[in-house]
N, C-alpha and C positions, 0 to 999 in steps of 0.2 A: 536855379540859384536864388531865385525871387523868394520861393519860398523856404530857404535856411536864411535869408533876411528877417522873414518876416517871422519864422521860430525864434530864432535869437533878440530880436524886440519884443516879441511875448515874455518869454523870461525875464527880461528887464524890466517888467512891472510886473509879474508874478508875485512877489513879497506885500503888494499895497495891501493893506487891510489887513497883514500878520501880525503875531506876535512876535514870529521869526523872521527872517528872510524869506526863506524858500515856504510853500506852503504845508500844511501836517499832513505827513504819510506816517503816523500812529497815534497811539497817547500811551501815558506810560514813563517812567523813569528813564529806560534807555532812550527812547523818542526823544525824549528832553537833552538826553546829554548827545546825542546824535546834533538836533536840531543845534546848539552852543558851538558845535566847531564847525556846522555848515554856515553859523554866523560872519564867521572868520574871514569866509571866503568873499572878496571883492568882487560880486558877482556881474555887477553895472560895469565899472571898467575891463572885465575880462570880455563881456559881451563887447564891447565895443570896438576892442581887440579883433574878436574873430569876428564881426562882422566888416570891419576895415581888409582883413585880410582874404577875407569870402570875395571881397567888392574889389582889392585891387592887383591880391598875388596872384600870376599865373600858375605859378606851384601848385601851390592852396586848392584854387579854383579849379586844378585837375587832377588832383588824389583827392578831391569833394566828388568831383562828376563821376569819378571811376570808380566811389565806393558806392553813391548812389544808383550806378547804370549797370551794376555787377550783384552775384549772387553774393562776394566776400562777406559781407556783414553779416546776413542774413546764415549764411554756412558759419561763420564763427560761432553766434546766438545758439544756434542748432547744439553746437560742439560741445559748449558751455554745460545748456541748458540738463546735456548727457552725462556729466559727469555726479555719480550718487551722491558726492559729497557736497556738492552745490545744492542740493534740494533737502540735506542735511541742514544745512547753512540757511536755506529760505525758511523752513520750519523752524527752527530754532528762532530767528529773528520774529516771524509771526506769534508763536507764542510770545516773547516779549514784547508785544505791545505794536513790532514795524509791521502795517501791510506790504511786508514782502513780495506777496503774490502777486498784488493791483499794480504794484511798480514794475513787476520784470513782464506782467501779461500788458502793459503800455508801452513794451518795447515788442512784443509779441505781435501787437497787433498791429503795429504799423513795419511792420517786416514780412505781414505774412505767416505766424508761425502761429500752430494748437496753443492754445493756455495753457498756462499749470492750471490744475487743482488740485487744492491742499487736503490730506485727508485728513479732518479732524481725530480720527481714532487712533493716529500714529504720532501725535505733537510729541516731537521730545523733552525732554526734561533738562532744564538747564542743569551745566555742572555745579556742585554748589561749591560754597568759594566760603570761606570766614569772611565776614565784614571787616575791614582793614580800619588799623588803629590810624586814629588823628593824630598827625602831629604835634607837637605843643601850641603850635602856632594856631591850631585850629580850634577857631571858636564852640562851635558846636559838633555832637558825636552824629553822626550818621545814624541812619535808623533803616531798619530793610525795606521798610514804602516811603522813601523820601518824597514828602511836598515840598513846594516853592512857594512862598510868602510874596505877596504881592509888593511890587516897591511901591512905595508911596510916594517917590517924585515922580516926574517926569522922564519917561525916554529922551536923555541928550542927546543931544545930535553926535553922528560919529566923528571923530577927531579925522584929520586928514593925512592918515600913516601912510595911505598907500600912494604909487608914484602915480601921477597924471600922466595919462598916455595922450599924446599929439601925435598923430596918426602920419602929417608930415616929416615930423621932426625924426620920431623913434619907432615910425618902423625897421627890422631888422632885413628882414625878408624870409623867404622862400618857409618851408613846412617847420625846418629847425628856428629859426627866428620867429615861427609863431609862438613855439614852444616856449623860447627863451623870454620874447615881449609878456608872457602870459607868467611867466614863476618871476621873474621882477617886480610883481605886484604884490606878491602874496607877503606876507608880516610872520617869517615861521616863529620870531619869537613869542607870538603870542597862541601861537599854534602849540609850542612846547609846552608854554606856560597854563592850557588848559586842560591838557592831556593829564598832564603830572597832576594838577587838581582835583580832575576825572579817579585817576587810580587811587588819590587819597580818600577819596568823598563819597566814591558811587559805586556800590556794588554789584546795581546793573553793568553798570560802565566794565566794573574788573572781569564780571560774569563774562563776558563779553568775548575781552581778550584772550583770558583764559580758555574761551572756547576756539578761538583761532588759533591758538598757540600748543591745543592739543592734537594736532597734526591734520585735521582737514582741513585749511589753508593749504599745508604744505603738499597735499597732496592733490586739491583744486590746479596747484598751482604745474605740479606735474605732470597733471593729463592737459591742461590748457595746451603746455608747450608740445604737446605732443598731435594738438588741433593744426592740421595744413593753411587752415584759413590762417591761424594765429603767428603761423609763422612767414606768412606771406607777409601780413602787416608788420611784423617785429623787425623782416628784413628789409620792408620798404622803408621804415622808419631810418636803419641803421644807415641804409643808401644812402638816406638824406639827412645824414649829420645828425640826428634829434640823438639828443642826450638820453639813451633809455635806462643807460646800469643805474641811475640816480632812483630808478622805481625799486630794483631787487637789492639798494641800500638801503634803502626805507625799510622794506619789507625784512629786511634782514635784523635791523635795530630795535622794529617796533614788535613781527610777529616771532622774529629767529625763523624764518622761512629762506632756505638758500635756491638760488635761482639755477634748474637742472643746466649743465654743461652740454654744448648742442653743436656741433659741426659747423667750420665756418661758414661765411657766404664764399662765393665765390672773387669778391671782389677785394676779403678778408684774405685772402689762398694769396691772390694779386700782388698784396702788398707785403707778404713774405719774400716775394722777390725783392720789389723795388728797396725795401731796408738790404738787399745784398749790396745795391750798388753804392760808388763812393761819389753823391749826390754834390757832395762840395766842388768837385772835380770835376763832374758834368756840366756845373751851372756857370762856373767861369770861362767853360768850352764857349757851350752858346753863348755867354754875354761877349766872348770875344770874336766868335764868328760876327754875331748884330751890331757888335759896333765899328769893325775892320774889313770886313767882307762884303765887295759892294754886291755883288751877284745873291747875296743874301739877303741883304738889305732890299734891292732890286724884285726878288721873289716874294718878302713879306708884304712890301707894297702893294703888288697882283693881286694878294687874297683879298685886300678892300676895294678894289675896284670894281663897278659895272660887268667887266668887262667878267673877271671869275665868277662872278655872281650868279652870272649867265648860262654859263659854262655847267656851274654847279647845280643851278637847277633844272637845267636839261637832262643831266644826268641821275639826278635823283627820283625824276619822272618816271623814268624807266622800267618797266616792269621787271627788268632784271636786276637792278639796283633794289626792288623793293623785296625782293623776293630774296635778294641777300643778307639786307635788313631781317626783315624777316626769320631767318631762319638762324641769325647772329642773336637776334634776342631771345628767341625759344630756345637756345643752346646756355641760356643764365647769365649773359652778358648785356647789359642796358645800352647798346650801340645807339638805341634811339634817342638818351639822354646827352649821351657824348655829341652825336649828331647836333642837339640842340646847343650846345655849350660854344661849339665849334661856329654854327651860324651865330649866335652873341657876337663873341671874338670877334669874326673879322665883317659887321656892320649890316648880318641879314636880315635883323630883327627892326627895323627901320632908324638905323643907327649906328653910326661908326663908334670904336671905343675912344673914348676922350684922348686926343691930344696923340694918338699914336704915332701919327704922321709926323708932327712935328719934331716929336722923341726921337724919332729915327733918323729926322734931318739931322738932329744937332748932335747926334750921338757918331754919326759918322767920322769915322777918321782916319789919317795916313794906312791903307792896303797894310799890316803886316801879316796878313794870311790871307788865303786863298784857295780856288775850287767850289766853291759854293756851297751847298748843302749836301751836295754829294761826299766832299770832305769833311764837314763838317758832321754825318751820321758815322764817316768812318773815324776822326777821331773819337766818337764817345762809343765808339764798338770797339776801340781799344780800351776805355778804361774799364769793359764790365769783366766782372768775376766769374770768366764762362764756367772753370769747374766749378766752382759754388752753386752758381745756378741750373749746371748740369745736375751735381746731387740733391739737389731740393726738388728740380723736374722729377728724378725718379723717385723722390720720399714720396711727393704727392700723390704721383701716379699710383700708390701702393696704398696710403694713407688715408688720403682724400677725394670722397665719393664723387663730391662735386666737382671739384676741377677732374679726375682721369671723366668724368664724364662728359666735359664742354671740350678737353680734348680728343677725345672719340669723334665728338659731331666737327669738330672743327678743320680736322684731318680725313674726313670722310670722303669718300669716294661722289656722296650727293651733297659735300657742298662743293666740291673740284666742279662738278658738274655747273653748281648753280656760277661760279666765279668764272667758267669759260664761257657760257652762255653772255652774261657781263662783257667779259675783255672781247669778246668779238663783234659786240657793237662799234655803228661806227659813233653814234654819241661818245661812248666810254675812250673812244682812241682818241678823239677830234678832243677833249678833255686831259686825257694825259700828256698827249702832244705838246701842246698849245700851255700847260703847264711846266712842262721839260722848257719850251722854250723861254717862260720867263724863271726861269734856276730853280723851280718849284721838283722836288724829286718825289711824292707822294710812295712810290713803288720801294724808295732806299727806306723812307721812314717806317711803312708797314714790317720788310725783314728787320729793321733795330727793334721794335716793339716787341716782335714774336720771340727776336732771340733773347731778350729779357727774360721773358716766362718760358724761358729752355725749348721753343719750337725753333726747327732748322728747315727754313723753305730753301 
């Protein structure tokens, strides 16, 4: 972690002694209009963004460890690096003027991966493009080797557009919130505003576009998704909330590049269900179990105490608990993330949630229902749409590769295996037991879950 600190404070002085920001990887017209909207970017405050979140998200700092301690980057680069039209795209950039090649062989080399080498006898030829007429507004015509006149004042200093990040104040959190803290900086109006410039002015610039826009982008863009690595990241990304369609709108605006239509996640399939149900209906269940139900009340309190704590991580020790984990996550389901959410909740992360306890004191009131949780899964298994969910189970299972496949393993004969192995411990009984007795039903909550996504144990 030390050292993605100490990269990211490199880059923050990177720019001293430029004429640009970042430093020149070419010369040349395009170089130049490249270099103008890498201007743009707030690069000092975005550092200091992800090195705040390097240093304090546990998120962050474990989808960092796990692309660093993993083949995935290095297999994506691979994937990339295969597709023709990509080396189409690095030739073309190198003749115009970008070292292409020194920049992707500096991501080569610190992965592990062969260089490119570029064959000079194959440079292609840019498309050519008509020089595009100036506006009226614009003072002078464009010319096909445009220079840059030197200004004769002084570089001003930059104005202060973009937001001041207090690392206290506005962090967001977790991988989606870096994302988010990181596009609140950026100024797209002047993003827009240089672009449009660009296409009036520069006929490297339009070459440019016009060369993405005649279908190798679109078709970079097709074999990308069709990379495993890329889809690992696109689906970790999606797991954890990051906003990603806001990439293939861009891409849609800028190059007319449409983003190929790809099978859901599994946890995408998930929430086909959960829209069957009448969620308004269920949440005034529970609010009225939690606030009428003492045996409820009575149970929620167990899960912050010592004493389940105890209980829980006994049982999670267990090599047949891990071996259930285990075999729940290699089946497409993040059990291991739910797990984590679950210790938050009820205060295993050295920390109870604010003020729960008190919430529950004062919310309690006059018994008009009853049973505990046991009634309380049975009324919200009256309100579900079983035939509805019944026919979406069998759409799936026909439909959908992923889900009839996590129900295959799920229903299997070896994981019945790995779950009896489990329930015949005596940790796992001394657990349920000992939960049964404070109104905790763990066994009723598992059947309502399953019967949601149309399983019948």
């Amino acid at each position: 972690m030390k050292f993605i600190l100490a990269l990211f404070a490199s880059l923050a002085i990177l720019g001293l002694g430029q004429s640009h920001q970042f430093p020149d990887f070419g010369k040349g017209p395009l170089h130049e209009d490249l270099q103008d909207i890498l201007d743009l970017i707030p690069a000092e405050n975005i550092v200091k963004v992800a090195a705040d979140y390097l240093e304090n998200d546990p998120e962050v700092k474990a989808v960092v460890k796990y692309l660093l301690t993993t083949p995935l980057l290095r297999n994506l680069v691979i994937d990339f690096e295969a597709i023709p039209e990509v080396i189409h795209l690095l030739k073309y950039l190198q003749h115009e003027g970008i070292e292409s090649y020194y920049l992707i062989n500096q991501i080569n080399r610190a992965l592990n991966i062969t260089e490119l080498v570029p064959k000079p006898t194959t440079t292609p030829t840019p498309t050519p493009t008509p020089t595009p007429t100036p506006t009226p507004t614009t003072a002078t015509k464009p010319t096909p080797q445009p220079t840059r006149e030197p200004t004769p004042e002084p570089t001003p200093e930059p104005k202060p557009i973009f937001h001041k990040y207090n690392a206290i104040k506005m962090r967001t959190g977790g991988l989606a919130g870096l994302f988010k803290d990181i596009r609140v900086l950026l100024n797209y109006d002047d993003f827009i505003t240089v672009y449009v410039e660009k296409l009036r002015n520069s006929s490297a610039f339009v070459n440019l576009i016009n060369e993405l826009k005649s279908g190798n982008l679109q078709q970079i863009v097709n074999k990308l998704h069709e990379s495993t690595s890329f889809q690992i990241i696109l689906n970790g990304l999606k797991n954890r909330n990051v906003n990603v369609k806001i990439i293939g709108d861009i891409l849609y605006l800028v190059f007319g590049v449409t983003i190929p239509n790809h099978p859901k996640s599994l946890e995408e399939e998930f929430v086909d269900f959960v829209n069957l149900l009448p969620m308004e209906k269920i949440v005034d269940v529970i609010i009225k179990y939690v606030n009428e139900d003492k045996e409820v009340h009575n149970a929620i309190l167990f899960m912050i105490t010592t004493e389940f704590h105890d209980l829980l991580r006994a049982l999670e020790a267990l090599k047949e608990h891990q071996a259930l984990v285990v075999y729940i996550q290699k089946s497409g389901f993040n059990i291991i993330q739910q797990i984590q959410v679950f210790h938050e909740i009820i205060g295993m992360e050295d920390y109870v949630p604010p003020k729960i306890e008190s919430f529950l004191k004062s919310q309690i009131s006059v018994q008009e229902v009853g049973g505990g949780m046991k009634a309380l899964f049975a009324d919200i298994y009256s309100l579900l749409p079983l035939d509805k969910i019944d026919a979406l189970y069998k759409e799936k299972l026909q439909t959908s590769k992923v889900f009839a496949d996590y129900i295959a393993r799920v229903t299997s004969p070896e994981l019945r295996e790995i779950a009896h192995n489990l329930y015949d411990h005596e940790t796992y009984k001394r657990f349920i037991t000992k939960s049964n007795e404070k109104g905790l039903d763990f066994v009723g909550y598992a059947i309502l879950v399953n019967r949601i996504i149309g399983l019948k144990f």
